[in-house]
FIKEMAR-80418 format. One record per residue (C-alpha): residue in one letter; x, y, z. Coordinates in nm, 3 decimals. Example, Ala and Ser with C-alpha at 12.3 -4.5 7.8 and 13.67 -1.06 7.14 Angstrom:
<rs>
r	east	north	up
A	1.230	-0.450	0.780 $
S	1.367	-0.106	0.714 $
</rs>
This chain:
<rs>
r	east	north	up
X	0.000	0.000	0.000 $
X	0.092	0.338	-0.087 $
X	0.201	0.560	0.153 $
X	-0.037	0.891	0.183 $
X	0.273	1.123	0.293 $
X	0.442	0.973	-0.025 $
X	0.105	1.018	-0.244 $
X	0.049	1.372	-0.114 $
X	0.400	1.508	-0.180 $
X	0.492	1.288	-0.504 $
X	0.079	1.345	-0.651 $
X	0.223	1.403	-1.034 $
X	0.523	1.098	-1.013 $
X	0.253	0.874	-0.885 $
X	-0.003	0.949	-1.119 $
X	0.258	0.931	-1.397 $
X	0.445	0.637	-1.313 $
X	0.101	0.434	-1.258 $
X	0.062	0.576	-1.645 $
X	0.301	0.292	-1.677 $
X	0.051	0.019	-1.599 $
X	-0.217	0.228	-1.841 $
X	-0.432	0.332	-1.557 $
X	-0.519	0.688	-1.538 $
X	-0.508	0.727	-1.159 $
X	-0.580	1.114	-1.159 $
X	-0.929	1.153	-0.990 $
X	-0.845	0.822	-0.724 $
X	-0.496	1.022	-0.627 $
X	-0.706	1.339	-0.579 $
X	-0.956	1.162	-0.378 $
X	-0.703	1.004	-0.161 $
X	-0.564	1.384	-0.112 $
X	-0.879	1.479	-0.075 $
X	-0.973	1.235	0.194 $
X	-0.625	1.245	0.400 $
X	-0.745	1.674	0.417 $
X	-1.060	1.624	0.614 $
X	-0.909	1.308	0.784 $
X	-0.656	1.554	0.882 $
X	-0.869	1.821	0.996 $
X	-1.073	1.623	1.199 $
X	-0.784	1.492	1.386 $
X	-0.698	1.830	1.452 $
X	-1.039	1.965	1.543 $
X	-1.057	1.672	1.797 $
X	-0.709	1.699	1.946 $
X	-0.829	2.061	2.037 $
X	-1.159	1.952	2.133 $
X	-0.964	1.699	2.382 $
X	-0.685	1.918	2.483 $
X	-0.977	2.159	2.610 $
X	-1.181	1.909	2.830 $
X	-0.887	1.802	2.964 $
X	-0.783	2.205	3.121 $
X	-1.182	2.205	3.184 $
X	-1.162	1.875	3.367 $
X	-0.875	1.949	3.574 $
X	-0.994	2.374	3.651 $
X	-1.325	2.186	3.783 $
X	-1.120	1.952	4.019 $
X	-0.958	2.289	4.166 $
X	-1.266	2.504	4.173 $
X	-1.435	2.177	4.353 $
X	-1.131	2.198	4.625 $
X	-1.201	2.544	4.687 $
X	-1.548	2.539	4.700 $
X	-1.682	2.693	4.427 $
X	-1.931	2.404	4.339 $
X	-2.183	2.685	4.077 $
X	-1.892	2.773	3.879 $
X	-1.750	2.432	3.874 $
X	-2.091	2.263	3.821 $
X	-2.129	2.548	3.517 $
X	-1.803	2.418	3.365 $
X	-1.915	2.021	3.404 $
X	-2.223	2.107	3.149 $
X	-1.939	2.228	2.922 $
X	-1.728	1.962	2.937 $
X	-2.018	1.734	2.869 $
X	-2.068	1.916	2.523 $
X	-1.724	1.827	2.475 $
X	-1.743	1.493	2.528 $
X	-2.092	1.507	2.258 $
X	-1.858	1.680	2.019 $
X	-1.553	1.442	2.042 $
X	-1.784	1.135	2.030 $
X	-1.889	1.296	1.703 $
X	-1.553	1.395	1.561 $
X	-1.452	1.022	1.642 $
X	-1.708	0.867	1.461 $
X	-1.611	1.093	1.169 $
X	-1.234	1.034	1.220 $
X	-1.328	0.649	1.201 $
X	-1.511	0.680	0.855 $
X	-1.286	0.886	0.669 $
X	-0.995	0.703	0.770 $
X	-1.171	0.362	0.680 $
X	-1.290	0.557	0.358 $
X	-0.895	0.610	0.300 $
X	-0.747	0.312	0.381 $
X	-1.027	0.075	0.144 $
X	-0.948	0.357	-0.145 $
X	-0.582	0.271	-0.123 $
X	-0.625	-0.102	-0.092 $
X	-0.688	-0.025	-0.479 $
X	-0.402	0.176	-0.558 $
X	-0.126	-0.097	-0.713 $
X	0.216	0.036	-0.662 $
X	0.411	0.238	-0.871 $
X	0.694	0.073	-1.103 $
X	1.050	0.184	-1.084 $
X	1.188	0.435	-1.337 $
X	1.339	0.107	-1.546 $
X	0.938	-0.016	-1.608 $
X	0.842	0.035	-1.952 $
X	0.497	0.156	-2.003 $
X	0.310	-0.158	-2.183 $
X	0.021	-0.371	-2.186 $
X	0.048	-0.681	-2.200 $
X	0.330	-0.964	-2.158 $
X	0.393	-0.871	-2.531 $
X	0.595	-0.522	-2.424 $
X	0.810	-0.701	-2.201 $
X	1.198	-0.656	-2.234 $
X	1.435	-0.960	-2.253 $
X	1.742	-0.819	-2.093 $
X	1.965	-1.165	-2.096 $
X	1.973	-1.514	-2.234 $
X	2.170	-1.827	-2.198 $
X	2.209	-2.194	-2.268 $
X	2.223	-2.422	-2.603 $
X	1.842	-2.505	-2.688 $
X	1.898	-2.894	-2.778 $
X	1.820	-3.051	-3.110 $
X	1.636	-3.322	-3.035 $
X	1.551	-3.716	-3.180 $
X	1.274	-3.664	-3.478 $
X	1.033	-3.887	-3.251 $
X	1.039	-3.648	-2.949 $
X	0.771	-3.527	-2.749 $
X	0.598	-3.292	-2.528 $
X	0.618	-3.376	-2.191 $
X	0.211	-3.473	-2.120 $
X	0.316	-3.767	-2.334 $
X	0.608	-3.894	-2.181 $
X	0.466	-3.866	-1.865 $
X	0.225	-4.128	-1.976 $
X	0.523	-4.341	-2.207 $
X	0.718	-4.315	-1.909 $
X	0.452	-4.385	-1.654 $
X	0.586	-4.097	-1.420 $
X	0.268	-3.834	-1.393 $
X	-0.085	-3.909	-1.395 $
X	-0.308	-3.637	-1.510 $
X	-0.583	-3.859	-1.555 $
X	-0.578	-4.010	-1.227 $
X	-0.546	-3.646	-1.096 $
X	-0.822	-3.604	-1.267 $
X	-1.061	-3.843	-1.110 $
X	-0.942	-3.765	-0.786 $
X	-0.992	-3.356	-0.761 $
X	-1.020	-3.222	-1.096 $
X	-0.828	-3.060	-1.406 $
X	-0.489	-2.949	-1.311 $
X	-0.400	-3.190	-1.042 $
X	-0.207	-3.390	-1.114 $
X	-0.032	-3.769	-0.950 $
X	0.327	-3.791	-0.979 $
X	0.494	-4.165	-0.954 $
X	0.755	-4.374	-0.934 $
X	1.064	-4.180	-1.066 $
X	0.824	-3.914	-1.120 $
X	0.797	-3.839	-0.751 $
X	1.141	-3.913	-0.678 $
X	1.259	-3.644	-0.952 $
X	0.983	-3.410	-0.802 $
X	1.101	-3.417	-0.473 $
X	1.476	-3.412	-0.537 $
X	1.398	-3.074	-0.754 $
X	1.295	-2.943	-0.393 $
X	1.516	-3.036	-0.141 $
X	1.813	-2.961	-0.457 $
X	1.619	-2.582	-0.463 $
X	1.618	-2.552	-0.088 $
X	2.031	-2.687	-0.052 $
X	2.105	-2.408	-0.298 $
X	1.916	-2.144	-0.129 $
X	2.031	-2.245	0.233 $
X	2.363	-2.261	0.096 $
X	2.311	-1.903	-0.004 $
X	2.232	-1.802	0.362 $
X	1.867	-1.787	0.326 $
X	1.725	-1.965	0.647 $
X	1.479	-2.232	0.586 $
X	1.126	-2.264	0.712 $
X	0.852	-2.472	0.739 $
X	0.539	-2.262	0.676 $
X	0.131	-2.300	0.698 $
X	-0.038	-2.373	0.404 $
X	-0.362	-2.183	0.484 $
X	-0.373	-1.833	0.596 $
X	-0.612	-1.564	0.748 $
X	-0.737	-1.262	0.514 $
X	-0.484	-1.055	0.691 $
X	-0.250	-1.235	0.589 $
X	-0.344	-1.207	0.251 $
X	-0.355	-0.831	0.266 $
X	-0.052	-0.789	0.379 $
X	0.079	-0.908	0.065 $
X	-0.133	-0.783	-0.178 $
X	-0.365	-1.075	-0.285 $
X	-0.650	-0.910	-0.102 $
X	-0.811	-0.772	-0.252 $
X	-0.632	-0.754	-0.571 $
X	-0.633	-1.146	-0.639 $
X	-0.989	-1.270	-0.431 $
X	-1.071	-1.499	-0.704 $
X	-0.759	-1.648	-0.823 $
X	-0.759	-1.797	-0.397 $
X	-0.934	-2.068	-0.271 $
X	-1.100	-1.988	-0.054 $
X	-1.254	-2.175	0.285 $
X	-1.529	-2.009	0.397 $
X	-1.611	-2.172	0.721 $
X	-1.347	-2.077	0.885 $
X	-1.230	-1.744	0.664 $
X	-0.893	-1.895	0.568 $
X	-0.748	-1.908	0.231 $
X	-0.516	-2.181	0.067 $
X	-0.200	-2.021	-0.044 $
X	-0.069	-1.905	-0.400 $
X	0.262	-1.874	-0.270 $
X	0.490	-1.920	0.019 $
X	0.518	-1.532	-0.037 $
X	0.253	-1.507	0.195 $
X	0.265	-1.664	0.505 $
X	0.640	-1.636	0.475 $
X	0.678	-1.241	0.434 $
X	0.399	-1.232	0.692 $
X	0.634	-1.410	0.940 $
X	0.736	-1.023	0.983 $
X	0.374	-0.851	1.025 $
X	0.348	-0.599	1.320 $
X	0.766	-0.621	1.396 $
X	0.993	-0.362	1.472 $
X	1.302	-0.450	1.351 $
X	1.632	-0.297	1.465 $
X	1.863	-0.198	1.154 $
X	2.126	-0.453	1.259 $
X	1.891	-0.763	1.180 $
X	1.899	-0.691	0.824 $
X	1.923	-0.798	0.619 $
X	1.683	-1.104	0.668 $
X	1.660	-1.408	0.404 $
X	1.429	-1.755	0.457 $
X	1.305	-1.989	0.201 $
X	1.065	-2.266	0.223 $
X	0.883	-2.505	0.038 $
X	0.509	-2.545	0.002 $
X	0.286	-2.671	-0.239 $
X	0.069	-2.372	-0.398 $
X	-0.272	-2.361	-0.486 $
X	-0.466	-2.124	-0.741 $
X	-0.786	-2.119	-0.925 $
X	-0.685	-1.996	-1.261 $
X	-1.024	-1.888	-1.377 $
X	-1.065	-1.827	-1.681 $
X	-0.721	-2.053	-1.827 $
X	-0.812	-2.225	-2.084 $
X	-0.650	-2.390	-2.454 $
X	-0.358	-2.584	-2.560 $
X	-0.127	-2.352	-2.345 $
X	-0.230	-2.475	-2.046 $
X	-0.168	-2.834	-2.118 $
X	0.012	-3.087	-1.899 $
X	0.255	-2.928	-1.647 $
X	0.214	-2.560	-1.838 $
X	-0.089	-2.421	-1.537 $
X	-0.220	-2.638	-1.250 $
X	-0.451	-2.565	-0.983 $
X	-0.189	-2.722	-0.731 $
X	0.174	-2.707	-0.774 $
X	0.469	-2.727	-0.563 $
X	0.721	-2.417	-0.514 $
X	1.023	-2.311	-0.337 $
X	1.057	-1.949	-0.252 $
X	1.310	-1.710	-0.132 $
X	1.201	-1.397	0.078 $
X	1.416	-1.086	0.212 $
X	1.378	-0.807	0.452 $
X	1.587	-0.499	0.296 $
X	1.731	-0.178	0.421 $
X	1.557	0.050	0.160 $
X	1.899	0.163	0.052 $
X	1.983	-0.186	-0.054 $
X	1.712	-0.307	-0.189 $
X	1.771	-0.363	-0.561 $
X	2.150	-0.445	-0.483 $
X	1.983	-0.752	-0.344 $
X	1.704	-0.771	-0.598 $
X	1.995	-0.822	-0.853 $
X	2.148	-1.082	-0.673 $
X	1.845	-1.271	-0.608 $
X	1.836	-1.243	-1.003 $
X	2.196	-1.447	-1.014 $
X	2.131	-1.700	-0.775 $
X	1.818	-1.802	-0.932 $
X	2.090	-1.778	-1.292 $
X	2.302	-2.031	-1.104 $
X	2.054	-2.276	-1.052 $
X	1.949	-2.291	-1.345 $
X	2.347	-2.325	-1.519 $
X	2.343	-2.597	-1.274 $
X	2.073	-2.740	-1.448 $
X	2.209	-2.651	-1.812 $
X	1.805	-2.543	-1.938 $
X	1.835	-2.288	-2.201 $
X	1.640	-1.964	-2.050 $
X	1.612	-1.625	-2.095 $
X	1.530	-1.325	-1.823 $
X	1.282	-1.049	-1.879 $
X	1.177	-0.698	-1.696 $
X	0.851	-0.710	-1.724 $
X	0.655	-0.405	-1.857 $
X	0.370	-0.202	-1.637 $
X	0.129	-0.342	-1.776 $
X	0.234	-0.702	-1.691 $
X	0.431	-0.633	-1.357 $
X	0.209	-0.753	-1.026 $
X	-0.004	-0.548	-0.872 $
X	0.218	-0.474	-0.534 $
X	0.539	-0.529	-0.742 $
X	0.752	-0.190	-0.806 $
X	1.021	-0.408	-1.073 $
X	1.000	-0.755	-1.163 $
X	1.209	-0.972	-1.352 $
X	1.065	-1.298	-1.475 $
X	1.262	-1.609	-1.554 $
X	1.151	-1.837	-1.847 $
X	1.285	-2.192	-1.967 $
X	1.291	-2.325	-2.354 $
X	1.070	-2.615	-2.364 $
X	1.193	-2.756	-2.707 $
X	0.995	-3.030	-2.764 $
X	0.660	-2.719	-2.745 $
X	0.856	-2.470	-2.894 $
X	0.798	-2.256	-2.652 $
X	0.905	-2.032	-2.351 $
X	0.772	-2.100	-2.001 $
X	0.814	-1.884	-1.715 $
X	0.951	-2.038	-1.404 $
X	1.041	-1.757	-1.202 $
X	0.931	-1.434	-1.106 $
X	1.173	-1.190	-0.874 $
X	1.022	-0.890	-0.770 $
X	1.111	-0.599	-0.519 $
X	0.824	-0.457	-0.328 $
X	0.979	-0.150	-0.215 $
X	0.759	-0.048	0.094 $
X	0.440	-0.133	-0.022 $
X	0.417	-0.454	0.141 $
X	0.581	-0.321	0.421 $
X	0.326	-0.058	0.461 $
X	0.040	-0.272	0.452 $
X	0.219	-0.500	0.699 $
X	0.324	-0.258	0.924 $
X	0.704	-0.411	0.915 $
X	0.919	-0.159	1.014 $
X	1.307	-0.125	1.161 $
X	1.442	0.128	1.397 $
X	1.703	0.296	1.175 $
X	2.045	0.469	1.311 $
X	1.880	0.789	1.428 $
X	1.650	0.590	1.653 $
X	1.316	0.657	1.411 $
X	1.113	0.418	1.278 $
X	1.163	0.362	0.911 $
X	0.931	0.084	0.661 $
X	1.176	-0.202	0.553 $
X	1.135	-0.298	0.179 $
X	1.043	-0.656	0.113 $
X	1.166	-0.898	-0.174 $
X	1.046	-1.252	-0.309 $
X	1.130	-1.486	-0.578 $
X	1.045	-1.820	-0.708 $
X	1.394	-2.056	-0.653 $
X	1.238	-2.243	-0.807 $
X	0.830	-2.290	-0.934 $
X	0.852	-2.655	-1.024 $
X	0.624	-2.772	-1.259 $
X	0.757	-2.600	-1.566 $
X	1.127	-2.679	-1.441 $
X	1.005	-3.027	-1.440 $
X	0.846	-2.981	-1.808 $
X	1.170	-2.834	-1.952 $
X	1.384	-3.124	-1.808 $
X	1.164	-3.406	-1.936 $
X	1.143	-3.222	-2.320 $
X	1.494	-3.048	-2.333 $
X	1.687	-3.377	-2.151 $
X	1.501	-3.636	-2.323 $
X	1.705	-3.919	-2.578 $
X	1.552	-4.265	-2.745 $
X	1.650	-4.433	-2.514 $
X	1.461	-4.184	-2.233 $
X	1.521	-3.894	-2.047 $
X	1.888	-3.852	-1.862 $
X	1.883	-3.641	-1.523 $
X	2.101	-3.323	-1.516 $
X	2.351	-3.455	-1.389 $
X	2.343	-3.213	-1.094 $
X	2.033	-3.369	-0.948 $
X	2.119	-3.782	-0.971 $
X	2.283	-3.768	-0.643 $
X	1.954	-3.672	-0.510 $
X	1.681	-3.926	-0.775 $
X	1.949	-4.182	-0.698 $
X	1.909	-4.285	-1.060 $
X	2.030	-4.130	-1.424 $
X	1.803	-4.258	-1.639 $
X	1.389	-4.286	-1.695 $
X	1.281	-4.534	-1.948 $
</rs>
């Protein structure tokens, strides 16, 4: 969430860098101003209106000691008004400041100066490639069908089970699933980033602390008995870890990842795109989360950026990186940079990563905050990444790695499958 001090002195960058995402924010900035003004001048008008009962209160004590009781008894009916007119003022502070805070719930952040104004996924900018895309064996195929050849995924059985877009992993299926993860979680440990174990369902707080709520409500499934919601991403309950804490400046920075298996509703995905392993409804993901001094933020956006390019050398997939336009760049997300892998045997790119710096607008809605050098309290920025999503990972390795004979493991994961070959 946007920060009104920031809105109120900044109106014209705001309203022009949200130009960016081709929304014309002009009237919902001036509202905002607008509303923060009489939210203001209420506050005021009531801090007065206290500030005086509290002299009255305190004169009638002393004219009571004295024994004056008329004059003091005169000053009681007073202070009664007062307390009429601050119950009043209260109920007005109460509205407008609800009235402000639900307005800016729908203000998405601004993008960094380096976000190009676009639309759509089609303005995005690829800013570095690497890897050999494979020529493969004239009989190869996507990886829906040799999941089935190679008995290792059942999308069918899935299928029966829940629905569309859950899948059954098996056999060496499984085993390469869950070697991907704890592989993902050695490297990002490794790194320093601590590892947790986090919930899978979390409360509507939660989710606006983030930025899902109310941005993403439909995309979440939801559980209604009980108000919880089924996560889209460890970003959730693990940058909430940090909700309403005061941080000193010498804890940061702060990195954890953890795995969890994601869930989201993808409404409205449908076609040949989504086929196989391209968009489930449940998928399994490691993430990587920081806490940032705001003057270090993008110094450790960039090398989130080059330990997610290590992995994937490690690997060897061919993949490219791109900073993703306004248009296309997440609602809470100031500069993102998303991570895609050549599946050859679709001829296509699929994203498998997205690394984004928040700035403070998580941070804001979060209240997470550090007490800098000065002894003020200052909002921390937050930063996430997928390291890695696994389904497409898993897609590109069974199309880009596989032979006639069947699919070899990069050879960085077969001391964790305990095998080299599926056929």
């Amino acid at each position: 969430m946007l920060q009104v001090t920031f809105i109120r002195d900044n109106k014209e960058l705001v309203i022009n860098r949200l130009k960016k995402r081709h929304i014309d924010a002009t009237k919902t900035i001036n509202d905002v101003i607008a509303l923060d003004e009489d939210r203001r001048r209420i506050q005021t008008e009531l801090d007065v209106t206290l500030a005086e009962s509290n002299t009255l209160s305190k004169e009638i004590g002393n004219l009571f000691k004295s024994g004056d009781i008329d004059k003091a008894n005169q000053l009681k009916e007073k202070t009664s008004q007062l307390k009429d007119t601050s119950k009043e003022l209260s109920e007005a502070l109460n509205t407008k400041t609800e009235a402000l805070t639900q307005l800016l719930y729908t203000i998405p952040n601004i993008p960094h100066e380096l976000v190009k104004s676009g639309k759509s996924e089609l303005d995005n900018e690829t800013v570095f490639s690497e890897g050999v895309i494979p020529e493969l064996h004239k009989n190869a195929l996507p990886h829906w069908d040799l999941a089935k050849k190679y008995d290792i995924i059942d999308f069918e059985l899935g299928n029966k089970i829940t629905g569309a877009g859950f899948p059954v992993y098996k056999g060496k299926g499984a085993k390469l699933q869950r070697a991907l993860i704890t592989y993902f979680l050695d490297k990002n440990t490794a790194a320093g980033y601590t590892e947790y174990q986090l919930p899978h369902l979390v409360n509507e707080d939660s989710g606006f602390g983030t930025g899902q709520l109310p941005d993403k409500e439909g995309q979440m499934y939801h559980i209604t008995a009980d108000n919880l919601y089924l996560i889209p991403t460890a970003e959730v309950p693990g940058t909430n870890l940090f909700r309403d804490v005061l941080l000193n400046e010498t804890d940061l920075p702060i990195g954890i990842t953890g795995y969890t298996p994601c869930f989201r509703r993808e409404a409205g995905s449908y076609g040949a795109h989504v086929r196989g392993l391209n968009r489930l409804h449940q998928f399994d993901k490691v993430e990587i989360i920081r806490i940032e001094h705001p003057n270090n933020s993008y110094k450790a956006l960039d090398a989130m950026v080059e330990h997610v390019k290590s992995i994937l050398k490690e690997l060897k997939l061919p993949y490219r990186i791109l900073r993703l336009c306004g248009g296309d760049t997440s609602f809470a997300s100031a500069l993102t940079y998303d991570f895609e892998v050549f599946s050859t045997a679709q001829n296509r790119w699929l994203e498998i990563s997205s690394v984004s710096n928040f700035e403070t607008f998580q941070a804001n809605r979060l209240k997470l905050r550090f007490k800098n050098k000065e002894g003020k309290n200052e909002l921390a920025h937050t930063l996430n990444g997928s390291s890695l999503a696994l389904p497409r990972v898993l897609a590109g390795i069974l199309e880009n790695y596989q032979t006639e004979k069947g699919i070899v493991i990069p050879e960085v994961l077969q001391p964790y499958t305990g095998f080299k070959l599926i056929d």
